[in-house]
C-alpha positions in Angstrom: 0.0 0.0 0.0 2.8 2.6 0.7 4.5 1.4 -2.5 1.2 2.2 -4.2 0.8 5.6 -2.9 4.7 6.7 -3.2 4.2 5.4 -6.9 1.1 7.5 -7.4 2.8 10.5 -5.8 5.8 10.0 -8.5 3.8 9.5 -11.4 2.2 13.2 -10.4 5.6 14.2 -10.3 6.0 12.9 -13.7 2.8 14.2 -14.8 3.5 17.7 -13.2 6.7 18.1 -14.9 5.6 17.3 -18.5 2.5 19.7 -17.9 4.9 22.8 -17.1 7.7 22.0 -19.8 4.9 22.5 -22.3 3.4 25.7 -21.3 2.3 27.6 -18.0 -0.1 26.5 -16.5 -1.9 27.6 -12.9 -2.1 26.2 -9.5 -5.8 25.3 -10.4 -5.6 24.4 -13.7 -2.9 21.9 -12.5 -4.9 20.3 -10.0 -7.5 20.1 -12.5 -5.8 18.2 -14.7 -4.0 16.0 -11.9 -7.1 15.5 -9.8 -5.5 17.3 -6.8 -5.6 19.9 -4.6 -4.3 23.6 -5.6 -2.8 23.2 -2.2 -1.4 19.7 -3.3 0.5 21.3 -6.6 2.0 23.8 -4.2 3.1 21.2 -2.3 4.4 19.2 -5.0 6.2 22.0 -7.2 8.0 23.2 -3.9 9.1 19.6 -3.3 10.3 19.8 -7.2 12.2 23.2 -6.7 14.5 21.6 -4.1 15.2 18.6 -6.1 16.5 20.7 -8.8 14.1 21.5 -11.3 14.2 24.7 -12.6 10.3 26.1 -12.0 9.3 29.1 -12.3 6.6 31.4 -11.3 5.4 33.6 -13.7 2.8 36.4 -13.9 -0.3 35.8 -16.2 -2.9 38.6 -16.2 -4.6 38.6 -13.3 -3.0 34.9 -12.0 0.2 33.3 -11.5 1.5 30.4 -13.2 4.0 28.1 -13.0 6.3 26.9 -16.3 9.5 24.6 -16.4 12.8 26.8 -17.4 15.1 25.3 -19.6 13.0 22.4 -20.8 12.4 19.0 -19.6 16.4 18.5 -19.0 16.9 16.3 -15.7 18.7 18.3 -13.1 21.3 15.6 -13.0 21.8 16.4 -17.0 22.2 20.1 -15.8 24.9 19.2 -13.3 27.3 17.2 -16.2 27.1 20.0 -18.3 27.7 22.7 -15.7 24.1 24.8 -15.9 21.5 24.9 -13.7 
């Protein structure tokens, strides 16, 4: 069962990541499209940013979004090549 959930939790992760390299997208429309909690994708992009991904927040109209910097590049990639 905890297996189960920490694989569900990773495949968000996944998910989350794919969403954001594409486009920017917000805190709802995230959890929207993930079945979560805005709260949740705060949660879960935080957790993101200090494993090394580059997201960003960004300003759109009247919300905020977030996007992926750089593309879909692994942060261990980044490291080998010297960029962040």
């Amino acid at each position: 069962m905890r297996y189960d959930r920490g694989l569900a939790i990773s495949r968000r992760h996944e998910e989350l990541l794919n969403l954001v390299s594409s486009g920017a997208y917000s805190s709802d429309a995230l959890a929207k499209k993930l079945g979560v909690s805005p709260p949740t994708i705060y949660r879960d992009v935080l957790f993101l940013k200090r494993q090394g991904h580059p997201i960003e927040s960004v300003r759109l109209s009247a919300k905020w979004a977030y996007r992926l910097v750089g593309g879909n590049e692994s942060p261990s990639n980044r490291k080998r090549r010297g960029t962040r």
